[in-house]
C-alpha positions in Angstrom: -106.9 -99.6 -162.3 -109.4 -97.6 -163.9 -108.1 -94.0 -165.5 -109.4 -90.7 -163.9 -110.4 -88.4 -166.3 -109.5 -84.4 -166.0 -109.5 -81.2 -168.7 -106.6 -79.1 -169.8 -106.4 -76.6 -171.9 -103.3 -77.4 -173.2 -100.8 -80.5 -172.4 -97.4 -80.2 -173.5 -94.8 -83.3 -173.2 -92.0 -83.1 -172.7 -90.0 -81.0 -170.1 -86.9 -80.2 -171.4 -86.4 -77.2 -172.4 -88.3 -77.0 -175.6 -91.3 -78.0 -173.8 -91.0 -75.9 -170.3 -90.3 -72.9 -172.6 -92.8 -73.4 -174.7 -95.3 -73.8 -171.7 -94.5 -70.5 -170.3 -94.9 -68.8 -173.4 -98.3 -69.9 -173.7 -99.1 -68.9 -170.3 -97.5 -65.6 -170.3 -97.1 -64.6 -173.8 -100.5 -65.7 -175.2 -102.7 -65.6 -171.9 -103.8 -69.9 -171.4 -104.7 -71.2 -168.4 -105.2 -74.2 -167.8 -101.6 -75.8 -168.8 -100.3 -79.3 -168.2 -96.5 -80.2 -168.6 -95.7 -83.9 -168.6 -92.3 -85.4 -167.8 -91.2 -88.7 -167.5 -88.3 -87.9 -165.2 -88.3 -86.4 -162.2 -87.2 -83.2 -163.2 -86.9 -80.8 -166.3 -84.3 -80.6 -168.3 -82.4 -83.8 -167.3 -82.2 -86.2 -170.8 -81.4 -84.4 -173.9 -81.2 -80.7 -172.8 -79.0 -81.4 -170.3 -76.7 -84.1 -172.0 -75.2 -82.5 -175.1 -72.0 -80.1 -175.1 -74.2 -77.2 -173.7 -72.9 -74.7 -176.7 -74.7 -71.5 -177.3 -74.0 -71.4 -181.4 -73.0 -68.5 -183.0 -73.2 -69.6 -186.8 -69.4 -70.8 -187.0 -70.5 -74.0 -186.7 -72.5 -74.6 -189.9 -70.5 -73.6 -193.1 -72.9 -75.7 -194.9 -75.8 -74.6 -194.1 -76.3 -70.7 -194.3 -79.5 -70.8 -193.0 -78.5 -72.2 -189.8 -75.7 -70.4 -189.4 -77.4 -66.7 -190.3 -80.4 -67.6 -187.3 -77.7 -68.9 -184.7 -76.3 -65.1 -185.6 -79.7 -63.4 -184.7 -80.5 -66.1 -181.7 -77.2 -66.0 -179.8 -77.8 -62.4 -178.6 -81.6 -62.8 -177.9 -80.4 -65.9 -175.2 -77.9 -64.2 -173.7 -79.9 -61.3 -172.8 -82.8 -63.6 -172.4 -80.9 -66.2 -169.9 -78.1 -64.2 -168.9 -77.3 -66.3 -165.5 -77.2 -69.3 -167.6 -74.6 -68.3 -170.0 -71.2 -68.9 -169.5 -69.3 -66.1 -171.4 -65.3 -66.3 -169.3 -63.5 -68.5 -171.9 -61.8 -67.9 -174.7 -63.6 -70.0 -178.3 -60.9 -70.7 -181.2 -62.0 -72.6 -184.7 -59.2 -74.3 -186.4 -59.0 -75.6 -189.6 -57.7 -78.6 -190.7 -55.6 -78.8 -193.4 -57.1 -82.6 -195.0 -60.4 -83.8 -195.1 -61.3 -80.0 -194.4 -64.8 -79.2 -196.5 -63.6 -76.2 -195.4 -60.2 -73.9 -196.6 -59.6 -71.3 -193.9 -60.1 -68.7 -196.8 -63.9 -70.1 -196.8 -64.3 -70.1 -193.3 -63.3 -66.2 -193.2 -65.7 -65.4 -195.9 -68.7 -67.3 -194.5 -67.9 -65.8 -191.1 -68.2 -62.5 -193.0 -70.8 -63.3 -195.1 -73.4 -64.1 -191.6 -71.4 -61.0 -189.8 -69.6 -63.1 -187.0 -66.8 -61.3 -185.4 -63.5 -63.5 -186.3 -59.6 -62.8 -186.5 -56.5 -64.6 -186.1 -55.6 -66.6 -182.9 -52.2 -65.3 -180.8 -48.9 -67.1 -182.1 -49.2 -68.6 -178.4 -53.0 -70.6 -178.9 -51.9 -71.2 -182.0 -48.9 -73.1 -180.8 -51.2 -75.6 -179.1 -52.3 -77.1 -182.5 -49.7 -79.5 -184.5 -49.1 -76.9 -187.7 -48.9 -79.7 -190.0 -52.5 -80.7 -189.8 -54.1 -77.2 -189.1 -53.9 -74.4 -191.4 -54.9 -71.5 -189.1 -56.6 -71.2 -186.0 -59.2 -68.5 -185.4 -60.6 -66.3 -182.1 -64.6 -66.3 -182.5 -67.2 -65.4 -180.1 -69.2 -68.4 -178.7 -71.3 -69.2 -175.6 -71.5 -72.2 -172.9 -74.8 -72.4 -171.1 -75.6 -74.1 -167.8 -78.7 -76.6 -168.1 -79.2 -76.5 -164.4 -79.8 -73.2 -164.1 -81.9 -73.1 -167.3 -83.9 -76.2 -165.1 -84.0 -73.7 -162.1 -85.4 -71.0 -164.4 -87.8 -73.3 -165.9 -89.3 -74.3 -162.6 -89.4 -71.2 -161.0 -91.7 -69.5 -164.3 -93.8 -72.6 -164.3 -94.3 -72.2 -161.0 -95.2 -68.5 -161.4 -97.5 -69.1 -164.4 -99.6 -71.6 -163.0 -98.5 -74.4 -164.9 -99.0 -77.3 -163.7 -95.8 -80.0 -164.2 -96.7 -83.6 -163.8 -93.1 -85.7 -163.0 -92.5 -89.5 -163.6 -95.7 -89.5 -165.8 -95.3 -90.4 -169.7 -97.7 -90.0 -172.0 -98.9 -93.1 -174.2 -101.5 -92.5 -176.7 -103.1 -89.1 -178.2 -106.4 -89.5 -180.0 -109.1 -87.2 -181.2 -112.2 -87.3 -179.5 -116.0 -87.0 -181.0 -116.2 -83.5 -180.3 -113.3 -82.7 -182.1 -111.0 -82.5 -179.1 -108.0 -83.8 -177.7 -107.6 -87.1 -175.5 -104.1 -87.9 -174.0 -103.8 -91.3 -171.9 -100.7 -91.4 -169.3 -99.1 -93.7 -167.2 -97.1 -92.4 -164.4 -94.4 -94.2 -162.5 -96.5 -96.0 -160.0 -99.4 -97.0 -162.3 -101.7 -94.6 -161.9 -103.5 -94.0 -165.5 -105.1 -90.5 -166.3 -107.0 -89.7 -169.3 -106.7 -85.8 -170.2 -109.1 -83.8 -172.9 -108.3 -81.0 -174.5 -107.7 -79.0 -176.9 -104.2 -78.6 -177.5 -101.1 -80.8 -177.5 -97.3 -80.2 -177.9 -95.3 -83.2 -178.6 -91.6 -82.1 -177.3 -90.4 -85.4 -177.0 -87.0 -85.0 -178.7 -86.3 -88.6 -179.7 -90.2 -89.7 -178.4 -91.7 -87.7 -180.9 -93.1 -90.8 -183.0 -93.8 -92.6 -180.1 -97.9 -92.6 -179.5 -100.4 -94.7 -179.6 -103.7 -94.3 -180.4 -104.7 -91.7 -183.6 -101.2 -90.3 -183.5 -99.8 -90.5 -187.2 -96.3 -89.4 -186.5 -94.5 -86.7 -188.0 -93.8 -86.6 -191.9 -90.3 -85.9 -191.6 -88.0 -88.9 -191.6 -85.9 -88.9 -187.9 -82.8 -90.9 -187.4 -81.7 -91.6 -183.8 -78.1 -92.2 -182.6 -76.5 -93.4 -178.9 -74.3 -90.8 -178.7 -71.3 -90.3 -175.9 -70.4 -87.1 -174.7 -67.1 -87.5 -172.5 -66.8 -85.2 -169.1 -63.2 -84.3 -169.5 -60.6 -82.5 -167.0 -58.2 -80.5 -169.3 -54.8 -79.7 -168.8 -53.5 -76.0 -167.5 -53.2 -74.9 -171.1 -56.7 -75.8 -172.2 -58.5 -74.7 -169.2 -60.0 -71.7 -170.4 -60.5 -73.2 -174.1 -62.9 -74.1 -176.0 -62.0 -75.3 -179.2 -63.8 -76.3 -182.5 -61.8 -78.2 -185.5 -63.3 -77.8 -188.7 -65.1 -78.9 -190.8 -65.6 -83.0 -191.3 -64.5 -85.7 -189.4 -63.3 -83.9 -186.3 -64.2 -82.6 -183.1 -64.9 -80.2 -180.6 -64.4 -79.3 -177.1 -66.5 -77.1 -174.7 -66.8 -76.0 -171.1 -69.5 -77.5 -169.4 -71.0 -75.5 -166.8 -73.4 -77.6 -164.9 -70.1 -80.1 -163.8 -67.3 -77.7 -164.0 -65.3 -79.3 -166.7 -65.0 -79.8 -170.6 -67.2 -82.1 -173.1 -65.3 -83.8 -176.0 -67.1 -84.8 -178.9 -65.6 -86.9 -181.9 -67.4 -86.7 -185.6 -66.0 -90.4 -185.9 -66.7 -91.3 -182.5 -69.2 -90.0 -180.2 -72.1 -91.6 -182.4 -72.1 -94.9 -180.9 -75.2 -96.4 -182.9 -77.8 -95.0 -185.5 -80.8 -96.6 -187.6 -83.7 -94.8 -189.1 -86.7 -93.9 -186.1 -89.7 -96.6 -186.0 -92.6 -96.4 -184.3 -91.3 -100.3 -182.7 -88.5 -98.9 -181.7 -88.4 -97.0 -178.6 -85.3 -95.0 -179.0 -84.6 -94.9 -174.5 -85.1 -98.8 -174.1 -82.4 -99.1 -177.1 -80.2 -97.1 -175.1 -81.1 -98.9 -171.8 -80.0 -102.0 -173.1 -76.9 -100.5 -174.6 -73.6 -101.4 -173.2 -71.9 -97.9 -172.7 -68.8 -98.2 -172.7 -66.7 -95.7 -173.3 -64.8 -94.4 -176.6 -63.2 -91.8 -174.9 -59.3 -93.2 -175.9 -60.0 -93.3 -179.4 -61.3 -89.7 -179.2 -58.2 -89.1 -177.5 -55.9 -90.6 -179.5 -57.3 -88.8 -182.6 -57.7 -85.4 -181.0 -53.5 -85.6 -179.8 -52.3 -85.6 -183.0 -53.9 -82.1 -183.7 -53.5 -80.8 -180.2 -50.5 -82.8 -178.3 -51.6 -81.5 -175.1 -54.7 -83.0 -174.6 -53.5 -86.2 -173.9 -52.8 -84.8 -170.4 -56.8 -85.0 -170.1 -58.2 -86.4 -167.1 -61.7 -88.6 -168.2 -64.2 -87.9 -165.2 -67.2 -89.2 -167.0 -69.5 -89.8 -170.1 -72.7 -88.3 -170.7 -74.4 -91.4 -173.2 -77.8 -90.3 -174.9 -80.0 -90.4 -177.9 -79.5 -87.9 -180.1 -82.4 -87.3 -182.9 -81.8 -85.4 -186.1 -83.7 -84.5 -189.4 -82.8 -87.3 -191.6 -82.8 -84.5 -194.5 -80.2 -82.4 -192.6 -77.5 -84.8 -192.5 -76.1 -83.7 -196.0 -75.0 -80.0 -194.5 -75.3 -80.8 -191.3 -77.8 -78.1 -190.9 -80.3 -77.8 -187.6 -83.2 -76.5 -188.7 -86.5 -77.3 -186.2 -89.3 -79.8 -187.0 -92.4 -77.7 -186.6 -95.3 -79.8 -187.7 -99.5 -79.5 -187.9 -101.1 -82.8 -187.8 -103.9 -82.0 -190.1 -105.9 -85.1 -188.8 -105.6 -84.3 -184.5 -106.3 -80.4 -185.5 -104.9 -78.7 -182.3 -101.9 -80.9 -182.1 -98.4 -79.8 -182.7 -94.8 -81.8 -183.0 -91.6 -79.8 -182.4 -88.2 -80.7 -182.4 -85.3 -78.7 -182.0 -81.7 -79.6 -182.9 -80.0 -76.7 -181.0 -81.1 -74.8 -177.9 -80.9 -71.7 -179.3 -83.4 -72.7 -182.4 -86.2 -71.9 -179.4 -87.0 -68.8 -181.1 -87.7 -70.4 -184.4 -90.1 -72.4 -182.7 -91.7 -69.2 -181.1 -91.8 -67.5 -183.7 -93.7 -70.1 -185.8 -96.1 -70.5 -182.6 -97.3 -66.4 -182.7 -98.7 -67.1 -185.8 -100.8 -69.4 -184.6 -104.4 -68.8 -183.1 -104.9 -70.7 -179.4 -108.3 -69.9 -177.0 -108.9 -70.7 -173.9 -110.8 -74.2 -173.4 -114.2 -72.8 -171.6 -114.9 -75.4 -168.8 -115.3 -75.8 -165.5 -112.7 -77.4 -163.6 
């Protein structure tokens, strides 16, 4: 089947929510026309964005990296008043610390808190009491967000929708080249075979774990990536963690969150939600790794690791696990920071790579984009 051949002005893939936010701000915010959003599933945000523990950071999370922490301080209260009906604010967040194989002392933790201005003081004697005192030093009250992906999707849609954007489901781009005239070419293939062959003259790579993935004159990004199946656990808690969510710190622990879209709690494990890693290769597509992976569940060793710091958990009901690839800066991995991969490939000029490790890092990549000049691609349709 031969391609049919169309213009854009601007093609983004990728439609979680890096890409679909990063479409409408160059529809509303910077005046394009002319947009294309690609997506191999059939709807937004419903790999990555939607299958991760759905936090809204504050900075607590990243003791190691101040830089990280100090913009999660200045994003968090730009999303909530940004996405307002997608934030989940009714629970109460605590942050323990363990007492061994902490990289953290409690006395740290209150002067970093301090340090990045996030509000933090001592649990109640009663949440404390949840946590076995032996292997936690103290527990702290913080303030820390849940959001709901769905209705970050149904926003996403709807603003599309508005803008004129076009959204093309079921459809994966394959190759992007540069064409003699100094443009743009992206090939796709959607679902039932049809082939299209797009010019123009810009294109946002917001593939997440795709990002290297391209044929043609694509010469991936410069960063190194590593990819990981990683399993997020849908969890029913007990009476007394209900309206929890609850962060150990800081090494080989774990976390649990509310998580909207389903109505219950993800558990994550340092030790055990990575299921697999190895360093990203173009010959390596990252989703057919995971398609061949047999997922099954680590959710009792999480369990039985996570009891011994707070006995009631093993009262935990297991409703499901949320298995995914999860990409990261190689570079990051000593301070565990999450700083976006923003990237100009100097030989497809017009062509952008971005990668986010945390939802709330959107603005970063906003930010980086108004400094950038984009013009309308004069043509007739």
């Amino acid at each position: 089947m031969s391609p049919t051949h169309e213009k854009q002005t601007a093609v983004i893939i990728g439609g979680g929510f890096y890409g679909a936010a990063i479409a409408i701000y160059l529809a509303k915010q910077r005046g394009l026309r002319h947009i294309l959003l690609i997506e191999q599933e059939a709807a937004l945000l419903t790999r990555a964005s939607y299958h991760n523990q759905a936090r809204v950071h504050n900075g607590y999370h990243y003791p190691r990296s101040f830089t990280t922490a100090y913009r999660s301080r200045i994003n968090l209260p730009r999303f909530v008043k940004d996405w307002p009906d997608a934030v989940r604010q009714d629970f109460t967040k605590l942050y323990a610390i363990a007492r061994r194989n902490s990289k953290v002392t409690a006395r740290q933790f209150e002067r970093f808190c301090r340090d990045i201005g996030a509000r933090i003081e001592p649990a109640t004697a009663e949440l404390q009491g949840l946590f076995e005192p032996r292997l936690v030093e103290k527990v702290f009250l913080v303030d820390e967000y849940a959001f709901d992906s769905t209705k970050l999707a149904t926003w996403a849609a709807d603003e599309l929708k508005q803008g004129g954007t076009q959204v093309r489901y079921e459809t994966k781009a394959v190759e992007i080249s540069r064409t003699s005239d100094n443009l743009l070419s992206v090939a796709t293939k959607a679902k039932d075979g049809t082939r299209n062959q797009i010019v123009c003259r810009y294109v946002f790579n917001c593939t997440y774990s795709g990002l290297n993935h391209f044929k043609g004159d694509f010469p991936g990004v410069q960063a190194r990536l590593k990819q990981e199946i990683t399993e997020m656990p849908l969890m029913r808690m007990p009476a007394p963690l209900a309206g929890l969510g609850i962060t150990v710190m800081d090494g080989p622990f774990f976390s649990m969150m509310p998580f909207p879209a389903r109505g219950l709690h993800t558990l994550s494990h340092v030790r055990y939600t990575p299921h697999l890693h190895w360093e990203d290769q173009p010959n390596i597509n990252p989703y057919d790794k995971l398609g061949h992976y047999e997922q099954k569940s680590r959710v009792d060793r999480m369990l039985r690791d996570v009891g011994r710091y707070m006995p009631c958990i093993l009262n935990a009901e297991h409703a499901d696990s949320l298995f995914e690839v999860k990409t990261v800066l190689t570079k990051s991995e000593g301070d565990d920071g999450r700083p976006i991969l923003f990237e100009r490939h100097v030989t497809l000029p017009g062509c952008y790579s971005i990668l986010g490790g945390k939802i709330d890092n959107i603005y970063d990549a906003l930010e980086k984009l108004d400094s950038e000049p984009f013009s309308e691609f004069e043509f007739t349709p």
